[in-house]
MITI-134919 format. One line per field, with one value per residue (C-alpha): residue number from 1; residue in three letters; y, z, x. Coordinates in steps of 0.001 Angstrom, whole numbers, padded with zeros to 6 digits, always signed. Example, Ala and Ser with C-alpha at 12.3 -4.5 7.8 and 13.67 -1.06 7.14 Angstrom:
# MITI-134919
k (1|2)
r (ALA|SER)
py (-004500|-001060)
pz (+007800|+007140)
px (+012300|+013670)
# end
This chain:
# MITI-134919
k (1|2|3|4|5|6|7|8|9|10|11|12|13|14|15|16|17|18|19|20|21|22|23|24|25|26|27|28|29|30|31|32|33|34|35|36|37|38|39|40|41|42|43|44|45|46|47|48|49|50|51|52|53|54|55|56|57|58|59|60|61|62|63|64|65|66|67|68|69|70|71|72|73|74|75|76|77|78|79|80|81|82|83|84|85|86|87|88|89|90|91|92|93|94|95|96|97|98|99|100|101|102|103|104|105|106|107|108|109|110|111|112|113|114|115|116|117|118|119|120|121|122|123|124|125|126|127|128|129|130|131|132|133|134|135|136|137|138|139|140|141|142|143|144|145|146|147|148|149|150|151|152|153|154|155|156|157|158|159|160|161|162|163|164|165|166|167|168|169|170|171|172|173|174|175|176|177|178|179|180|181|182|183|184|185|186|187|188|189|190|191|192|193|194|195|196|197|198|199|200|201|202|203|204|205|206|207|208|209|210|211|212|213|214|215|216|217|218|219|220|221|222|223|224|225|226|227|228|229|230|231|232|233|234|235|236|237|238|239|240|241|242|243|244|245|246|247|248|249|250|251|252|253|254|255|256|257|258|259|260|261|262|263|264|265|266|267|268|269|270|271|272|273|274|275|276|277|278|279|280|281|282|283|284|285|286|287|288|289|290|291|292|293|294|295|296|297|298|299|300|301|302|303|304|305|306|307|308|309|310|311|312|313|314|315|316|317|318|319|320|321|322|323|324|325|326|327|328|329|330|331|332|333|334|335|336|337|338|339|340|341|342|343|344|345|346|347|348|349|350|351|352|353|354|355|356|357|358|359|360|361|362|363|364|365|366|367|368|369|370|371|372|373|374|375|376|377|378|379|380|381|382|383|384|385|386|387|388|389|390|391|392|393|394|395|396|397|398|399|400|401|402|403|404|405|406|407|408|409|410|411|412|413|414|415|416|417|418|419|420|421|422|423|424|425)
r (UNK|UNK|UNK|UNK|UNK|UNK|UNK|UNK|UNK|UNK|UNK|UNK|UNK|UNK|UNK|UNK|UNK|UNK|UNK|UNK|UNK|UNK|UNK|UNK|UNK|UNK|UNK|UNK|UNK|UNK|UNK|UNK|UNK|UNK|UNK|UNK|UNK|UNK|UNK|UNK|UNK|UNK|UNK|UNK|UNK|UNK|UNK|UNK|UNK|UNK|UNK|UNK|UNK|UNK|UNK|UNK|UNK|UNK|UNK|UNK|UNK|UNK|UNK|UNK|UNK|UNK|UNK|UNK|UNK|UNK|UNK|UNK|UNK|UNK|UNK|UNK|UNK|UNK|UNK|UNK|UNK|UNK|UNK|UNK|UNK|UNK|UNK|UNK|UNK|UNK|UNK|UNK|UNK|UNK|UNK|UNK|UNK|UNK|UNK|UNK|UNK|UNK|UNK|UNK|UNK|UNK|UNK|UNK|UNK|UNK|UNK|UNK|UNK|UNK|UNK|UNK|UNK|UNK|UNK|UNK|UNK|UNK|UNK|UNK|UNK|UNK|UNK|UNK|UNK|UNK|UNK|UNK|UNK|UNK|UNK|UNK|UNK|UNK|UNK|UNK|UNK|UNK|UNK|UNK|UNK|UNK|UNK|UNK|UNK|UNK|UNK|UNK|UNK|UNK|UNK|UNK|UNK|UNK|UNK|UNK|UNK|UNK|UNK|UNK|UNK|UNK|UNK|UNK|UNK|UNK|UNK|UNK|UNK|UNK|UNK|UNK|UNK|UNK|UNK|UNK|UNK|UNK|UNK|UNK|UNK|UNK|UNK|UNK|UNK|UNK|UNK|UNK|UNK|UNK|UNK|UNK|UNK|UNK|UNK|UNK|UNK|UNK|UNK|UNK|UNK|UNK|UNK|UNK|UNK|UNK|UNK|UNK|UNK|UNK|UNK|UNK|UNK|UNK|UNK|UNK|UNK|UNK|UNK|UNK|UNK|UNK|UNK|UNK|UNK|UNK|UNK|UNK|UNK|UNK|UNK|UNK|UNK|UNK|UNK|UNK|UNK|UNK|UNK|UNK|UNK|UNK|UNK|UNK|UNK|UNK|UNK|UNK|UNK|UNK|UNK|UNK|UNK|UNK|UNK|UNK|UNK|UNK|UNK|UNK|UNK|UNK|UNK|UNK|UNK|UNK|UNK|UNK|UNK|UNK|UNK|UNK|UNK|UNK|UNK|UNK|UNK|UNK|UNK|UNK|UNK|UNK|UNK|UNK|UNK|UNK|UNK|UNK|UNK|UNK|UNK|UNK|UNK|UNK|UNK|UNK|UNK|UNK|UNK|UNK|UNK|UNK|UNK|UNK|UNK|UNK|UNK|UNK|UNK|UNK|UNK|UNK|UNK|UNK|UNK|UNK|UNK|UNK|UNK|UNK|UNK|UNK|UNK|UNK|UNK|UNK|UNK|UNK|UNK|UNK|UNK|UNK|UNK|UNK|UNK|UNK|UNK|UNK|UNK|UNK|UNK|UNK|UNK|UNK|UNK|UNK|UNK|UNK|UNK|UNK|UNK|UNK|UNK|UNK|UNK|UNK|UNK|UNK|UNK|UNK|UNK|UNK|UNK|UNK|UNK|UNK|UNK|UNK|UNK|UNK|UNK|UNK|UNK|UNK|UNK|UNK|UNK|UNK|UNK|UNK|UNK|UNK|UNK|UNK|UNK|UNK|UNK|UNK|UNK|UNK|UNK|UNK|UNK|UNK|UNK|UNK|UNK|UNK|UNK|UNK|UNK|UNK|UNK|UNK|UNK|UNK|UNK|UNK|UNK|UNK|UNK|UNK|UNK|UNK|UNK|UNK|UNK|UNK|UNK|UNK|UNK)
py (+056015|+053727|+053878|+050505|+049494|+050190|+048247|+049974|+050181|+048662|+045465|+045612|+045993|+043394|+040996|+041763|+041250|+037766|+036902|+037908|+035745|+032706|+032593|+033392|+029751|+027141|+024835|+028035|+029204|+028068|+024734|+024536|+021981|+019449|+018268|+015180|+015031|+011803|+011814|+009451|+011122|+008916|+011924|+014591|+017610|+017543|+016659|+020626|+021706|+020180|+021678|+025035|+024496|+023212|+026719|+028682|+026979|+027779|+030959|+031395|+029105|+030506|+027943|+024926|+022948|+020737|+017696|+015360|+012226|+011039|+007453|+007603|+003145|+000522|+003370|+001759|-000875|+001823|+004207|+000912|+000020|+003850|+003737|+000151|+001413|+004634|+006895|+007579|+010792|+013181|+013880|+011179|+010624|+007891|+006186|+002795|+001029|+002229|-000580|-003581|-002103|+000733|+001072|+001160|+002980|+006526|+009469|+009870|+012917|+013632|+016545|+018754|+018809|+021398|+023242|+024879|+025971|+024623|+021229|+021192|+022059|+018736|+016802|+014004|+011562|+011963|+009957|+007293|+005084|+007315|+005918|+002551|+002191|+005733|+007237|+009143|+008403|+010939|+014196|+013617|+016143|+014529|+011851|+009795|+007911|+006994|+007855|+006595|+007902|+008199|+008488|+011069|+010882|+007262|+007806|+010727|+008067|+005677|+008246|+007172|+009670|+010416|+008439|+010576|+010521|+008241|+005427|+001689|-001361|-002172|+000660|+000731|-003083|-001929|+000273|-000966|-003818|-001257|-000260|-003980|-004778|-006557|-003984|-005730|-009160|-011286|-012521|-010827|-007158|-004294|-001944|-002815|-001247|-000989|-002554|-002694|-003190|-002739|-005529|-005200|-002284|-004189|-005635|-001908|-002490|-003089|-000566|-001103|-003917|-004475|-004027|-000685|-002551|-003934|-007642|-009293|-008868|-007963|-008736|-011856|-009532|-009486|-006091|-007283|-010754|-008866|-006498|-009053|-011227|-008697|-007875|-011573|-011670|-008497|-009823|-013484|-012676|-013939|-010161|-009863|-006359|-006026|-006781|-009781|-008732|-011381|-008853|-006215|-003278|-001480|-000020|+000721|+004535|+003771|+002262|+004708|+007286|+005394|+004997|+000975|+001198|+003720|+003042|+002692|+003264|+005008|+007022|+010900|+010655|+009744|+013697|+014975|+011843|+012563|+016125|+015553|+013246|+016457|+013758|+013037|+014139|+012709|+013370|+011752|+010101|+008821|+005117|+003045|+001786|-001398|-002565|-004930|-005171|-001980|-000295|+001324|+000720|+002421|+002649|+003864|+002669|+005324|+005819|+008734|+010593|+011825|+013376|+011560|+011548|+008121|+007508|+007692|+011346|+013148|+016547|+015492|+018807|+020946|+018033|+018703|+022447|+021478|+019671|+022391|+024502|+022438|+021675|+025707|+026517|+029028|+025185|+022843|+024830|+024795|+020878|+020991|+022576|+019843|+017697|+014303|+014340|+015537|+018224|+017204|+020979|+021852|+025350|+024392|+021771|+024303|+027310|+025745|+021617|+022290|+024952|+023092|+021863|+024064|+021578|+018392|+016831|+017015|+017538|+013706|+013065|+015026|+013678|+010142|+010704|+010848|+007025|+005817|+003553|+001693|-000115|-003646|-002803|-000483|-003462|-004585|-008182|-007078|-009670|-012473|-012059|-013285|-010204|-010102|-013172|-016682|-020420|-018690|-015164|-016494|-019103|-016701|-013815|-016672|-018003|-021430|-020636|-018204|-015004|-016715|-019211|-018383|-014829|-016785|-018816|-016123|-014220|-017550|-017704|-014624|-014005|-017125|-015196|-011815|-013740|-014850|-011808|-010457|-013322|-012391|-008683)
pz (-015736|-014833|-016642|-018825|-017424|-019843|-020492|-019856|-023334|-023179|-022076|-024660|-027279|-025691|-026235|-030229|-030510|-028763|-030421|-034008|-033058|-032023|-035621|-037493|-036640|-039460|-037480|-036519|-040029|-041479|-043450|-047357|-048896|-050819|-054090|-055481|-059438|-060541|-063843|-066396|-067056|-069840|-071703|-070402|-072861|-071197|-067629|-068268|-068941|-066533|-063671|-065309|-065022|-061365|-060540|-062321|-060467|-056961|-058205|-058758|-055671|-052795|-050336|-052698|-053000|-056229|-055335|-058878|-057841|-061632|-063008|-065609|-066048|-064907|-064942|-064373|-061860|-059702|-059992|-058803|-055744|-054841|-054579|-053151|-050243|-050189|-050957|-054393|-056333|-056402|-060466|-062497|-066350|-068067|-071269|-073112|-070039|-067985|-069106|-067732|-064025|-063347|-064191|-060642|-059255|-061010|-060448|-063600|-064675|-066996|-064314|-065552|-068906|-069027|-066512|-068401|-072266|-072470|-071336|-073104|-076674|-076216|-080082|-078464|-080439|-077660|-075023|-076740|-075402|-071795|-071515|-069547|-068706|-069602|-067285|-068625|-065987|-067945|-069649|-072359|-073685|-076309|-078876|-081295|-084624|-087082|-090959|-093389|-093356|-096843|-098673|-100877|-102207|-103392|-104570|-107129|-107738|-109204|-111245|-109008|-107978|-104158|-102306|-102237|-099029|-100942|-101558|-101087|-099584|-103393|-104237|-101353|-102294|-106078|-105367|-102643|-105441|-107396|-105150|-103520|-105764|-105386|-106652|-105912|-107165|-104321|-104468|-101375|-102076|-100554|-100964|-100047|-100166|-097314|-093175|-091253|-087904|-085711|-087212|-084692|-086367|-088619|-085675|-086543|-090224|-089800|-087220|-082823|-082065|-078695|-078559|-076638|-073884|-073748|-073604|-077345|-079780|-083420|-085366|-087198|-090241|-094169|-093821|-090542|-091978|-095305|-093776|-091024|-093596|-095966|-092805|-091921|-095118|-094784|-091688|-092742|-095952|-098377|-100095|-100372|-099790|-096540|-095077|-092610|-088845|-089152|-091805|-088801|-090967|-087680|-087225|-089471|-089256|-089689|-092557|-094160|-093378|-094840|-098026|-097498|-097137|-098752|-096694|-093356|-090655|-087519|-084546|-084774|-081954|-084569|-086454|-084357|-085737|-089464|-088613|-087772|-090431|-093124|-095299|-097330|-098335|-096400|-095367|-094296|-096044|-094341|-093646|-097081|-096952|-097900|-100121|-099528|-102036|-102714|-099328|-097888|-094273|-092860|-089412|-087298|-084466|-081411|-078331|-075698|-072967|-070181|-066546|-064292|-060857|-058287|-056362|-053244|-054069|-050834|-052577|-055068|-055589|-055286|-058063|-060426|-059902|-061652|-064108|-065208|-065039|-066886|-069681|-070195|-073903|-072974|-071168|-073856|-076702|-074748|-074402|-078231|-079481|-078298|-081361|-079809|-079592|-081400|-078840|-078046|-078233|-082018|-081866|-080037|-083012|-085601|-084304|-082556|-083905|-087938|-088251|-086602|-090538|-093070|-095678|-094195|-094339|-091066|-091072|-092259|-087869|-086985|-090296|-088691|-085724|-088448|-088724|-085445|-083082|-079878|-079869|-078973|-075965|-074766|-072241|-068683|-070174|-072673|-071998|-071619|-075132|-077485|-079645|-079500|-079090|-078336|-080611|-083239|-083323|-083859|-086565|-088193|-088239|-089086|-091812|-090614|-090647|-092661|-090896|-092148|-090323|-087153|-086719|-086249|-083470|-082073|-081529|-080383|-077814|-076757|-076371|-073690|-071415|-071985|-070750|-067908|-067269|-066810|-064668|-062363|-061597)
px (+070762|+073538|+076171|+077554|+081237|+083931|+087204|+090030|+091825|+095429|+093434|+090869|+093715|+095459|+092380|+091804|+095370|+094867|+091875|+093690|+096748|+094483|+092873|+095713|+096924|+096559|+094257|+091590|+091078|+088052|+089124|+088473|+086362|+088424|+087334|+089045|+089362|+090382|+091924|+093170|+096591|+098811|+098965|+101020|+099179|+096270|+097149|+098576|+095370|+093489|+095319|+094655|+091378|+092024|+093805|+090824|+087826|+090153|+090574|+086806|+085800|+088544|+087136|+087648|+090854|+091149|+093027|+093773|+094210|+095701|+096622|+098846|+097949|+095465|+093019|+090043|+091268|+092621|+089374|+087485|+089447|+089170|+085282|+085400|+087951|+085374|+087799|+086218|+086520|+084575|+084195|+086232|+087355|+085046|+085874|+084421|+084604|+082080|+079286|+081634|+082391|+080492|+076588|+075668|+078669|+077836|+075113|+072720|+073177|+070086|+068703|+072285|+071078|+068507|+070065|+073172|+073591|+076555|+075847|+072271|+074530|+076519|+075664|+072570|+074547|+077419|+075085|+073971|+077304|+077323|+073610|+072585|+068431|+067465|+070141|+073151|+075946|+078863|+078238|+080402|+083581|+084564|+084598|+086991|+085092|+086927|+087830|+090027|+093187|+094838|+098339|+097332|+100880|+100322|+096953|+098941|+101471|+098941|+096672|+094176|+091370|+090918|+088253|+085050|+082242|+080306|+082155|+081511|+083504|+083351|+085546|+087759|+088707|+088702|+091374|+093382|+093847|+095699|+098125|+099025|+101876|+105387|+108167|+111011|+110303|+110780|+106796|+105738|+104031|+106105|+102830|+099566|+096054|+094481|+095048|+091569|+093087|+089335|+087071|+084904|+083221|+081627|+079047|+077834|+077030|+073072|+072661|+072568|+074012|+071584|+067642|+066667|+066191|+069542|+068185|+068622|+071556|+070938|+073791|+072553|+071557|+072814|+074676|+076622|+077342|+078536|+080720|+082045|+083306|+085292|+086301|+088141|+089263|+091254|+092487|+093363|+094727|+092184|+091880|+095199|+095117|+096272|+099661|+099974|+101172|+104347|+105601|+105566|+105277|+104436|+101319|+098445|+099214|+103018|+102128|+100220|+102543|+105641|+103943|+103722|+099834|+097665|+094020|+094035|+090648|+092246|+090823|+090944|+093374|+095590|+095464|+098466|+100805|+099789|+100125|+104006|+104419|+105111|+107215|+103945|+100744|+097504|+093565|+090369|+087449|+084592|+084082|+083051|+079386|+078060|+075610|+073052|+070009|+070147|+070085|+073676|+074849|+076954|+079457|+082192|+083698|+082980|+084266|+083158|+085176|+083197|+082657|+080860|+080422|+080560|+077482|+079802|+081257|+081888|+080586|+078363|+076654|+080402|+081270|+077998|+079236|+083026|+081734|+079511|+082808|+084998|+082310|+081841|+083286|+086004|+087569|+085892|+088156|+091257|+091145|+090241|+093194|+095038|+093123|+092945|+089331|+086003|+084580|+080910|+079746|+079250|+080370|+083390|+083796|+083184|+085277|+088641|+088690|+088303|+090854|+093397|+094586|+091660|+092918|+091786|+088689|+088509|+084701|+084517|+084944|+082248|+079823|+080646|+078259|+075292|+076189|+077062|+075266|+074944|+078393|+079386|+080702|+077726|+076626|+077394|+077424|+079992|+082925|+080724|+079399|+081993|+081837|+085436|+086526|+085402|+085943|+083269|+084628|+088196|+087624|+085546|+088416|+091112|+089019|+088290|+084052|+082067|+080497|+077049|+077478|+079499|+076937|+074596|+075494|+077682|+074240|+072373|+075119|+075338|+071258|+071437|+074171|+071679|+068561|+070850|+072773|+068896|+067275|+070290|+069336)
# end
């Protein structure tokens, strides 16, 4: 049998050694995959979290490399020229604005659903704005609805019992009355009842504010024309309840926790600043209903914060993967902690968001979503629609027309850029 030829061993040595010193160069070893998280970062608490959770998914995934790619302004202008000059992220923060700019930019996301607990626990409520034509295109985190925040300290003051869940715009205008009173006798009140600083949530009042279809608006109804107009009046100065902007109290929160206001709706981003505020008492209530024959309507103004993933994502499955990471409840009730937001997953709500402050009525957040709704910004058409401004909008907030009769021809209007904003696709 012949015999197979053996290397001699100093050169054989001599070769492994070459061979080791030839991959141990930078440019030989096998390269990692990069995965580029593009993040809305104005505020710095959670930009600290979420590069922990970049650090944990490298830890977990050795040949990934997180890259944030963060915008700290101009958000979604920047996030748009990134996928325009294909350079787009591969998983990126979403917020309200995703119906104007980007309902064909983004992967639906429906198929993740099913696929994960954690992600299939997420409240349904949380998709309804994350939703365009049946496809969800962000798997949403968290939420912010609003309350009314309350000087419980002035409410003491005046005898006045607290405001109770099922209150009315009746009794929120009954007492804000009460407290709007001029102390110092120079005929301009130095307290005031109540500042609704969002109007627009009163589109809400009557339910959707588009057709499941997206094609017709439906605010030209009793409880939206109601609501709309208490509403303007608040804002104009015909309730008298509400301080005028040229008196620049500062903000509606300011107010409320400097005891000049003692109502004000705010955003439960806003916890944290009444939190720090220990020179009074405060909590939540939820948002006053109105009455219209009878029947109660109800709203809140919502907003969503999401994942979602571009349609020209580099790593689209790697990205799906982080997502699924990051929306796991071990990260979910980290972010919560922080308290801006209402976490999407109700046993993260229940065991980390509530017992930030046990004696708050902090539930009153979460017992919003029961009364939420398709928003009037939940449409690609959105700014053409005059929901926010426009000749008939503003008249109708300065008091110059009725909300019966500018509604109605704000809808009218805005149903003729729908059926046009539709004969266009």
């Amino acid at each position: 049998m012949k015999r197979m030829s053996r290397m001699p061993v100093l050169p054989a040595i001599l070769l492994v050694l070459l061979l080791m010193a030839l991959f141990s160069f930078p440019g030989m070893a096998a390269e990692k995959t990069k995965l580029v998280w593009g993040l809305y970062t104005n505020i710095p608490e959670r930009v600290t979290v979420w590069e922990g959770w970049a650090k944990k998914f490298e830890a977990l995934h050795p040949n990934v490399e997180v890259e944030i790619l963060g915008a700290a302004s101009g958000w979604y202008d920047k996030l748009l020229v990134w996928i325009a000059g294909g350079v787009a992220p591969d998983v990126a923060w979403m917020g309200m604005n995703m119906y104007v700019s980007f309902t064909d930019l983004l992967l639906p996301l429906n198929h993740l659903i099913d696929k994960d607990p954690a992600i299939k626990s997420i409240l349904p409520q949380a998709h309804i704005n994350m939703t365009w034509e049946g496809q969800i295109l962000g798997l949403t985190y968290g939420l912010n609805t609003h309350t009314v925040f309350y000087n419980k300290d002035m409410f003491n003051e005046a005898g006045l019992a607290y405001p109770k869940d099922d209150w009315t715009w009746d009794d929120a205008m009954n007492m804000a009355k009460q407290f709007t009173k001029d102390t110092n006798g120079d005929g301009v009140p130095d307290r005031w009842g109540l500042n609704v600083y969002w109007p627009y949530t009163a589109w809400n009042y009557g339910g959707d504010v588009f057709s499941p279809d997206g094609r017709t608006i439906l605010i030209n109804r009793p409880a939206t024309i109601k609501t709309m107009q208490l509403f303007a009046d608040l804002n104009n100065g015909k309730a008298g309840v509400q301080p005028p902007a040229s008196l620049n109290l500062g903000d509606s929160k300011a107010q409320v926790a400097n005891g000049i206001t003692a109502m004000a709706p705010r955003g439960v981003f806003d916890i944290t600043y009444f939190q720090n505020s220990s020179k009074f008492d405060w909590d939540v209530v939820g948002m006053p209903a109105t009455v219209v024959d009878g029947q109660r309507y109800r709203a809140t103004f919502f907003s969503p914060e999401a994942w979602c993933i571009p349609r020209d994502a580099k790593n689209p499955d790697l990205a799906a993967e982080f997502i699924r990471f990051i929306l796991q409840p071990e990260q979910t009730a980290e972010f919560a902690a922080i308290g801006a937001i209402i976490p999407s997953q109700p046993q993260v709500a229940a065991d980390v968001f509530y017992k930030i402050d046990p004696s708050k009525n902090l539930m009153a957040f979460l017992r919003a979503l029961d009364y939420t709704a398709q928003q009037y910004w939940a449409h690609p058409a959105y700014n053409q629609l005059g929901l926010t401004s426009g000749q008939y909008f503003t008249d109708m907030l300065n008091g110059a027309m009725a909300a019966q009769f500018a509604i109605p021809e704000i809808a009218r209007q805005a149903n003729e850029i729908l059926k046009q904003f539709y004969a266009g696709k």
